[in-house]
C-alpha positions as CSV (number, residue, x, y, z in Angstrom):
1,X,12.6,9.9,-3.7
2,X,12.3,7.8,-0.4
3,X,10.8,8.2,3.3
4,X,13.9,9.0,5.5
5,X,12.5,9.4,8.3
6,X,9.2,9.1,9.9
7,X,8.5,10.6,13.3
8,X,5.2,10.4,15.3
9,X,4.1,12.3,18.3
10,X,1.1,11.6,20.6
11,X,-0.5,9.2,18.6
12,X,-1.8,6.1,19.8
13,X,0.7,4.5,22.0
14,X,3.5,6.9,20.7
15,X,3.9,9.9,23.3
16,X,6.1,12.8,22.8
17,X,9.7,14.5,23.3
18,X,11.7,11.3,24.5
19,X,8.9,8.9,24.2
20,X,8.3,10.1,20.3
21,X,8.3,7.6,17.9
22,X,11.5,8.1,15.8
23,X,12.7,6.0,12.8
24,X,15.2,6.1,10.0
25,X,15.1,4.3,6.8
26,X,17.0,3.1,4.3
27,X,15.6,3.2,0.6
28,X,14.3,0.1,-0.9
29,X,12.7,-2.6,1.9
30,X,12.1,-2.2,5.6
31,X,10.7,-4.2,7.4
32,X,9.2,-3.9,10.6
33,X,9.1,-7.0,12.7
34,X,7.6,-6.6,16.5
35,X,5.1,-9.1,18.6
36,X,1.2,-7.9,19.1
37,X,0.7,-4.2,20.4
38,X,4.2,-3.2,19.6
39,X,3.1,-0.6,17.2
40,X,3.7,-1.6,13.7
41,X,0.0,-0.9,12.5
42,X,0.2,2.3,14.4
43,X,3.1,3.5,12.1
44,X,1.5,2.2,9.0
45,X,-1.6,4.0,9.5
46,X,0.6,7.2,10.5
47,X,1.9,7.0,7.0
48,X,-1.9,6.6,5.6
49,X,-3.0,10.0,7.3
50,X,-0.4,11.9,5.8
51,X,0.1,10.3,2.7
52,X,-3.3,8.9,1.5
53,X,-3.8,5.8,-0.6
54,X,-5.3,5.0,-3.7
55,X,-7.3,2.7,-3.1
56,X,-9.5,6.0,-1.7
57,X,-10.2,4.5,1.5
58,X,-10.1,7.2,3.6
59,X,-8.5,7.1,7.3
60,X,-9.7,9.9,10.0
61,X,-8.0,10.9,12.5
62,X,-10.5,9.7,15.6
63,X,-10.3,11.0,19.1
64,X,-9.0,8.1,20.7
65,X,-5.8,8.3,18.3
66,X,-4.7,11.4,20.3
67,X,-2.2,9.7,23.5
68,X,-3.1,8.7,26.8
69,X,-0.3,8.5,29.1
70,X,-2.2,6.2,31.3
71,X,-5.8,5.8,32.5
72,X,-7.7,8.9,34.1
73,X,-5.1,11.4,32.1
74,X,-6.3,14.1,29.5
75,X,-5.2,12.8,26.0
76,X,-2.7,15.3,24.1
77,X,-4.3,18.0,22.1
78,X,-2.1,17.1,18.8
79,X,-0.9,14.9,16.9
80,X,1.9,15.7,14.8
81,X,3.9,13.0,12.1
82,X,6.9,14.0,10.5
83,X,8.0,12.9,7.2
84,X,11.3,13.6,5.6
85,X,11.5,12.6,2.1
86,X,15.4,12.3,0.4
87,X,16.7,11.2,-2.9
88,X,14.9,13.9,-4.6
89,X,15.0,13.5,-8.5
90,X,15.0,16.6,-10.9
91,X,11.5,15.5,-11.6
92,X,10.5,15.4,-7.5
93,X,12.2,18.9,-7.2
94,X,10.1,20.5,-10.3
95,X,6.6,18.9,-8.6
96,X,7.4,20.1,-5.1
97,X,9.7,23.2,-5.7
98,X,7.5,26.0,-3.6
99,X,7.9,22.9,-0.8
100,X,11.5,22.2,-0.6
101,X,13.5,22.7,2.4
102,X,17.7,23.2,1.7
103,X,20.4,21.7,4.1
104,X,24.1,21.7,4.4
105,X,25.6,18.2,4.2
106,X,28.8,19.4,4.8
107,X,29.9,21.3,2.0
108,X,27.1,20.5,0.2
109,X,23.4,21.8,-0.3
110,X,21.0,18.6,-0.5
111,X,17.6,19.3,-1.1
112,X,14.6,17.6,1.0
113,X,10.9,17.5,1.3
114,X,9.5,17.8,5.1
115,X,6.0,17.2,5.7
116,X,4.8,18.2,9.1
117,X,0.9,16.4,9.6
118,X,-1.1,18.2,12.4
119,X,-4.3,17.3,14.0
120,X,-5.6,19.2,16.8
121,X,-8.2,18.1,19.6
122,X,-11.4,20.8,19.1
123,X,-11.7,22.5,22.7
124,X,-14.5,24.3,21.9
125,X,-17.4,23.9,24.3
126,X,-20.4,22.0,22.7
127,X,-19.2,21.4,19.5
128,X,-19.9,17.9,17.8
129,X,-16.7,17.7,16.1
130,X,-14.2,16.2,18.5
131,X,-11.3,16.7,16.1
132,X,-10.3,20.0,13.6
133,X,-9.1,18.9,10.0
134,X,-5.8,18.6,9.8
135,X,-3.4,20.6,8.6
136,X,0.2,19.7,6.1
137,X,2.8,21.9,6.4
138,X,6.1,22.2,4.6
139,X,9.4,23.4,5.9
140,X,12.3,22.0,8.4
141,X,9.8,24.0,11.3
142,X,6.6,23.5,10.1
143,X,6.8,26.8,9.3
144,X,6.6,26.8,5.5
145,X,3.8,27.1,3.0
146,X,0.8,24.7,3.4
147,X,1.2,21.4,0.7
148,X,-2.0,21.8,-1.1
149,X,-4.3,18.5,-2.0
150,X,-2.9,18.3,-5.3
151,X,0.9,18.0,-4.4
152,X,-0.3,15.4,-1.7
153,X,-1.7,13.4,-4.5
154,X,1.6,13.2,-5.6
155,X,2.3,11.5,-3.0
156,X,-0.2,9.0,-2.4
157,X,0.8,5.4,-0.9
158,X,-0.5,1.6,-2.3
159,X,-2.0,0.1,0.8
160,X,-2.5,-3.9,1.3
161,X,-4.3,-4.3,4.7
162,X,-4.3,-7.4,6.6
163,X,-6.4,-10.7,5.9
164,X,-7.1,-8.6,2.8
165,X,-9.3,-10.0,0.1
166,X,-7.6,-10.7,-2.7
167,X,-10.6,-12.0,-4.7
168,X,-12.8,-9.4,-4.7
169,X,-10.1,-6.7,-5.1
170,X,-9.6,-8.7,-8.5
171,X,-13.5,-9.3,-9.5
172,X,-15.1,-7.4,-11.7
173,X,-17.4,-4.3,-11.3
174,X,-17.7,-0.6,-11.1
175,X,-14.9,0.7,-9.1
176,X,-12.7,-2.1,-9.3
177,X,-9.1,-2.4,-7.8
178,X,-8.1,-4.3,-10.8
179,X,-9.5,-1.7,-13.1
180,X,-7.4,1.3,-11.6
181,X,-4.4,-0.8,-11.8
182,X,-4.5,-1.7,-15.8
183,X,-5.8,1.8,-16.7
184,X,-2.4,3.3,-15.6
185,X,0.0,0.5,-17.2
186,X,1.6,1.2,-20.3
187,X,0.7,-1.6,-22.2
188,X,-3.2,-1.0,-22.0
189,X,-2.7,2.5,-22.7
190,X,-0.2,2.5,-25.4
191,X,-1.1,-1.0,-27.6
192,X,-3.1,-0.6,-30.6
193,X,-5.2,1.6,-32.5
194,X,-8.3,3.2,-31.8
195,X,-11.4,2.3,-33.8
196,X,-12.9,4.3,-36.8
197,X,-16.3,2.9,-37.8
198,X,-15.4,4.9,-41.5
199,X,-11.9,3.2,-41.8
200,X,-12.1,2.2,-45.7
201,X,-10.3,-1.2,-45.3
202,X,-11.4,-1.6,-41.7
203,X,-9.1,-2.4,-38.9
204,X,-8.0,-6.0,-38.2
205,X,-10.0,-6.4,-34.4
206,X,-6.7,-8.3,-33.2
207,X,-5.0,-4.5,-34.1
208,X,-7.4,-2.7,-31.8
209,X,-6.4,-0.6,-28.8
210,X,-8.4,-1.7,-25.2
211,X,-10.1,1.5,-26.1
212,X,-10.8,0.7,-29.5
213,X,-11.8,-2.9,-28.8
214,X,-14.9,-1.1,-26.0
215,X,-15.7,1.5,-29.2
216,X,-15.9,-2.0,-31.6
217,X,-18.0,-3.8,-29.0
218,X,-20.6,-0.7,-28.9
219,X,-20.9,-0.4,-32.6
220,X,-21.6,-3.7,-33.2
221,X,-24.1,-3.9,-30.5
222,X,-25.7,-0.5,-31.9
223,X,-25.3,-3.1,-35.2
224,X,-27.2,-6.1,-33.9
225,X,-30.1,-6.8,-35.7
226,X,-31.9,-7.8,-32.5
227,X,-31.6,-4.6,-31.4
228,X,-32.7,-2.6,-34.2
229,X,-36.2,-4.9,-34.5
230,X,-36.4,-4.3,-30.7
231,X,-35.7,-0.4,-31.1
232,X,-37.8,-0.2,-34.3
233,X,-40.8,-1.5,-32.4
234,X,-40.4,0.2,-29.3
235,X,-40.7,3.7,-31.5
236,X,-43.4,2.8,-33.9
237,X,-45.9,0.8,-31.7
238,X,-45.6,2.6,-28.3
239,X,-43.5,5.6,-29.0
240,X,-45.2,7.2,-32.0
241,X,-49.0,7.6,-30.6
242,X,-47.8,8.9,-27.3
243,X,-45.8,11.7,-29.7
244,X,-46.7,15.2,-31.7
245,X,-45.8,15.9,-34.8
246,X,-43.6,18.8,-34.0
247,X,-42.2,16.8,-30.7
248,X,-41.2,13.1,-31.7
249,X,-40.1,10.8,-29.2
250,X,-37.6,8.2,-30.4
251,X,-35.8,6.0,-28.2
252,X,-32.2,4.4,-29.1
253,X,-30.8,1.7,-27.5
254,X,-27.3,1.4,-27.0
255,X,-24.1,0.3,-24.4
256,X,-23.8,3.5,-22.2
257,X,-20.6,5.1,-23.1
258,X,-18.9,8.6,-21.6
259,X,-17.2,11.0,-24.2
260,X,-13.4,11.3,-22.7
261,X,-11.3,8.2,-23.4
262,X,-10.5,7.7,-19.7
263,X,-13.7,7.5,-18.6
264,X,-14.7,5.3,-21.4
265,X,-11.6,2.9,-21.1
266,X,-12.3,2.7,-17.4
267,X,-15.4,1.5,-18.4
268,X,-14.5,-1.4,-20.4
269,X,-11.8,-2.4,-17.9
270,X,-14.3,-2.3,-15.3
271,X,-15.4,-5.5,-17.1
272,X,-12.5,-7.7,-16.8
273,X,-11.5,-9.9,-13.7
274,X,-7.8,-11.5,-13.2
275,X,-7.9,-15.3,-11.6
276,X,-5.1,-17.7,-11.8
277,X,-5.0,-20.6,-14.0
278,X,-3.8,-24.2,-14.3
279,X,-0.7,-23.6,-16.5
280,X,0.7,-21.0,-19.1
281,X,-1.6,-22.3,-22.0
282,X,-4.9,-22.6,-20.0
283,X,-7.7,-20.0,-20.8
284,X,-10.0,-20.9,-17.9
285,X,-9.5,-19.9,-14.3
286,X,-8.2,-22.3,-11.9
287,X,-9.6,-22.5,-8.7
288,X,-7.2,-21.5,-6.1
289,X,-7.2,-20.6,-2.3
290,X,-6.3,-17.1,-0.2
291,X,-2.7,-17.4,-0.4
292,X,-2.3,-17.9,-3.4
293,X,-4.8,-15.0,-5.0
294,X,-2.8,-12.6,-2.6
295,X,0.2,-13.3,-4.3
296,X,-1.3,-12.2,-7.3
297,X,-2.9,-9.5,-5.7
298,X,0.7,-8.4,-4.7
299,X,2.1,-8.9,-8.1
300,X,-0.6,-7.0,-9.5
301,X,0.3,-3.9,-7.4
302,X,3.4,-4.1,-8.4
303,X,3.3,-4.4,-11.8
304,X,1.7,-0.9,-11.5
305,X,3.9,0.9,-9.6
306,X,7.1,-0.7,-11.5
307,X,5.5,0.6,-14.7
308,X,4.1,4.1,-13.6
309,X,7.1,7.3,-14.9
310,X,5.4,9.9,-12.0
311,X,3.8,10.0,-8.5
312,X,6.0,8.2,-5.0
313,X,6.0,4.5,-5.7
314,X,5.6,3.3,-2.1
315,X,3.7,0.4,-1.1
316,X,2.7,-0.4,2.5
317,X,1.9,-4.2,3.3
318,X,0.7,-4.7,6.5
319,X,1.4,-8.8,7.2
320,X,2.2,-10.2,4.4
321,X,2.6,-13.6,5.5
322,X,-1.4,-13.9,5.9
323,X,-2.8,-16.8,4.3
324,X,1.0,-17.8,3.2
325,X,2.6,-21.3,3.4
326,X,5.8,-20.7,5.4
327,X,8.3,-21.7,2.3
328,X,6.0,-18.9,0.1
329,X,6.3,-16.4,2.8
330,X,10.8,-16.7,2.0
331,X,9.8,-16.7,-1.9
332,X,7.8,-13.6,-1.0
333,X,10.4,-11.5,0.8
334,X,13.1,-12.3,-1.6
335,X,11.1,-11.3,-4.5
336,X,9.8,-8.2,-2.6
337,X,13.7,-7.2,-1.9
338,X,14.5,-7.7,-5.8
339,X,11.8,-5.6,-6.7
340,X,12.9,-3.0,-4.4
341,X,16.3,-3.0,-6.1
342,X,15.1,-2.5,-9.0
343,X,14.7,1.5,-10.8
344,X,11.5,2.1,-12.7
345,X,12.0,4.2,-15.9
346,X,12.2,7.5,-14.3
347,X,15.1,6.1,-12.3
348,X,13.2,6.0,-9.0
349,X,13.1,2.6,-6.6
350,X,10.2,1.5,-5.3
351,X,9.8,1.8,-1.5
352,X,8.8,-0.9,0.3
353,X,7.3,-1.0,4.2
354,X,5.9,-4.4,5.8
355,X,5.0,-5.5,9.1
356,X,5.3,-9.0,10.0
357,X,5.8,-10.6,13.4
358,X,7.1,-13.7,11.9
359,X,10.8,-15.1,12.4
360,X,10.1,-16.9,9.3
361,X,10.0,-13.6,7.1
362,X,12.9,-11.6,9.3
363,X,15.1,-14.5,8.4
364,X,15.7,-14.1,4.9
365,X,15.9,-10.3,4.8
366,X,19.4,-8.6,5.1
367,X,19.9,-6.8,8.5
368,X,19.9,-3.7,7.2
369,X,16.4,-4.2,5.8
370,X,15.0,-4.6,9.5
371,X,13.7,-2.7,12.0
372,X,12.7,-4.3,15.7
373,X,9.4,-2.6,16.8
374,X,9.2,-2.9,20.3
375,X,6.6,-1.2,23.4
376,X,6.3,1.9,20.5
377,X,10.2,2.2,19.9
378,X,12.0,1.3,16.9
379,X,15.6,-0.3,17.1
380,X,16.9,-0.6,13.4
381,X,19.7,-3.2,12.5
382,X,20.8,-1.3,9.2
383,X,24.9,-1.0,10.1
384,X,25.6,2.5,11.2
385,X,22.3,2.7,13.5
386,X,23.5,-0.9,15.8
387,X,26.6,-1.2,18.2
388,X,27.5,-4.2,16.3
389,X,30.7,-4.7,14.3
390,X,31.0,-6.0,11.2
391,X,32.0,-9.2,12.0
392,X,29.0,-9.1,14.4
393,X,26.8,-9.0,11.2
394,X,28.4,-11.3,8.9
395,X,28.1,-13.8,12.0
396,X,23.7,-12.9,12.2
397,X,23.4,-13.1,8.6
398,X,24.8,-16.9,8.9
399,X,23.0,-17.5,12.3
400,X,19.4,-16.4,11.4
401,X,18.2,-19.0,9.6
402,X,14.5,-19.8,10.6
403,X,14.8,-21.5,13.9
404,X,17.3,-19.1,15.1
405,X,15.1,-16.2,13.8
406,X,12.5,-17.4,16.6
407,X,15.3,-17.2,19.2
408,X,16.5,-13.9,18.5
409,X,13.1,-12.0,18.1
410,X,11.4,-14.1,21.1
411,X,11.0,-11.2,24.3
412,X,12.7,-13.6,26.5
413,X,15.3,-16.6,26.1
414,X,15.8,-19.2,29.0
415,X,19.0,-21.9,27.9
416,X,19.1,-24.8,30.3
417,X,21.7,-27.8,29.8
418,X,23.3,-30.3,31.8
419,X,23.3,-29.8,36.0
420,X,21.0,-26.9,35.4
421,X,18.6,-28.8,33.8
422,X,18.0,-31.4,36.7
423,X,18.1,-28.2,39.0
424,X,15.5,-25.7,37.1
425,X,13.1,-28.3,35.5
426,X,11.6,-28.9,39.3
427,X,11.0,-24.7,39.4
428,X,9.7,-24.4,36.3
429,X,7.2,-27.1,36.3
430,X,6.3,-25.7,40.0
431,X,6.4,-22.4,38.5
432,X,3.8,-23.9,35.6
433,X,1.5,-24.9,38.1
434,X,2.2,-28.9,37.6
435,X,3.5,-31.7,39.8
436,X,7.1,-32.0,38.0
437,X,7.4,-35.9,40.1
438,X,3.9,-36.9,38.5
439,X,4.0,-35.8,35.2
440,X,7.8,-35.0,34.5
């Protein structure tokens, strides 16, 4: 299953009926490459507000979100964003089946999911809330039954915001990124056996499950003779005279553990931290910068969805070329475009959506992987959606290396050569507010 289609209406900068925001895409890699204000984080957070994200950062709808035509006019009373979702495996089908819209392809019947998000300006006089919750309905209208919160978990979106940090998404502690990441990979889940503090031989430690490792950890602490002095004096010499003899009060002193496994492995991957190091054989991190920990960070996220068998693996990446070195920002698209190639075990691809506004990045993606974002339109260079031949793109392909990329994504291009030159320099320096005779 893949995002077809996204369609906004009077949100932000996007207005409605022939100044909607309409876009097709393709499955796999998009990206969407447009200078400052062109709307590419409007479309990204679009996505957020319908689909959610699991980091559980949670995006409202705020009252300036609603569009302003221009200054001194009311802002619409709705937003609506569209999503059609195509590809639909048997698995898809069974999760969403009371949700499912049917259309004629010609002869055929090809089955779709079409999400219709609403959010609706509160008129009513003297309210505090500015904004009602929103509503998601199903149906090629809008007019089907109302997806309930735990189909849209289904659904939910990896999200990688901009400048994001890296390092502390990948630090230990309660809540950690890195410790909903590795609780859903098969390997930590599946690898080893449990621990059974009876087993008669006992279980070789290197044999032990992450789960089973956490359970060792707490019976030996429970073990520690340290701990059994400290508990032994704690109940005899301050305990006992402050209890009756029909109400004893014992203490026990022990690591804090929950009784369901997922709760309890959470726990103990809570503990762990992921840093680079030196070189394949090196146990001890190696201090590196930003760029290189969000690379990680990237390669972390993916290793989850690329290993997960349910939910929509789609990741949002919002500049990806932050903190990058330009050469690593063409390592990263090209490994991000494998990846996106590649089917997970279900048989689904992972769907991938970055903005960038950098030439460098657009250059080494095929055309039919970008999408020009531009004053809240969307012009997509996939063949089939482009007046250009195919000759047209097998000459871009060979003419966007980097440089070039700056000249065809620039808003404006001025080429000046020969005669022209020794007539135009004069006006533009003029133009530039400099004495072209002085300083030319």
């Amino acid at each position: 299953m893949y995002i077809a289609e996204i369609k906004i209406e009077n949100f932000r900068l996007f207005g409605s009926g022939e100044h909607a925001f309409r876009l097709p895409l393709n499955p796999g890699l998009t990206a969407l490459v447009g200078e400052n204000d062109a709307g590419k984080t409007a479309i990204i957070d679009a996505l957020r507000l319908v689909l959610g994200t699991r980091d559980q950062d949670m995006l409202r709808v705020d009252f300036a979100d609603f569009h302003q035509s221009a200054p001194g006019i009311e802002r619409a009373d709705h937003v609506t964003i569209g999503l059609t979702f195509r590809g639909l495996t048997v698995a898809d089908r069974a999760a969403f089946a009371e949700f499912l819209t049917y259309e004629m392809i010609g002869e055929q019947v090809e089955t779709v999911l079409i999400i219709t998000w609403i959010a609706k300006r509160n008129a009513k006089e003297g309210s505090s809330r500015r904004v009602l919750p929103p509503e998601w309905r199903t149906g090629a209208k809008g007019d089907g039954p109302t997806m309930d919160l735990g189909a849209r978990s289904l659904l939910t979106a990896t999200y990688l915001r901009p400048l994001r940090d890296a390092e502390r998404a990948m630090r230990a502690g309660r809540g950690s990124r890195l410790s909903q990441i590795l609780q859903y990979t098969a390997e930590i889940r599946n690898t080893g056996v449990g621990f059974d503090r009876n087993a008669n031989p006992p279980v070789e430690a290197k044999d032990l499950s992450v789960l089973g490792l956490g359970d060792y950890a707490t019976y030996l602490f429970g073990e520690n003779e340290g701990i059994k002095q400290a508990r032994k004096r704690l109940n005899e010499e301050y305990l006992a005279p402050l209890s009756f003899a029909d109400d004893l009060l014992l203490a026990r002193i022990g690591v804090a553990e929950a009784q369901e496994d997922n709760v309890r492995l959470r726990q103990v991957l809570e503990k762990l931290e992921l840093a680079l190091t030196g070189s394949a054989d090196a146990d001890t991190a190696y201090s590196r910068g930003l760029g290189s920990n969000n690379l990680l960070f990237m390669a972390c996220e993916l290793l989850l969805l690329a290993a997960e068998s349910d939910g929509f693996p789609l990741l949002l990446i919002e500049e990806p070329e932050a903190h990058l070195h330009p050469q690593r920002q063409l390592r990263l698209m090209s490994f991000l475009q494998a990846q996106a190639s590649k089917p997970r075990a279900d048989g689904q691809k992972i769907q991938i959506i970055v903005t960038t506004h950098s030439p460098n990045l657009a250059s080494d993606l095929d055309l039919n992987n970008l999408a020009l974002i531009e004053g809240g339109r969307a012009f997509p260079l996939c063949r089939g959606k482009t007046q250009l031949s195919g000759t047209d793109y097998r000459f871009l392909e060979r003419f966007l290396d980097v440089t070039k990329a700056n000249l065809f994504f620039a808003r404006a291009v001025m080429i000046v050569e020969g005669d022209a030159e020794t007539i135009l320099m004069p006006v533009i320096a003029k133009l530039l507010g400099r004495d072209f005779h002085e300083h030319g």
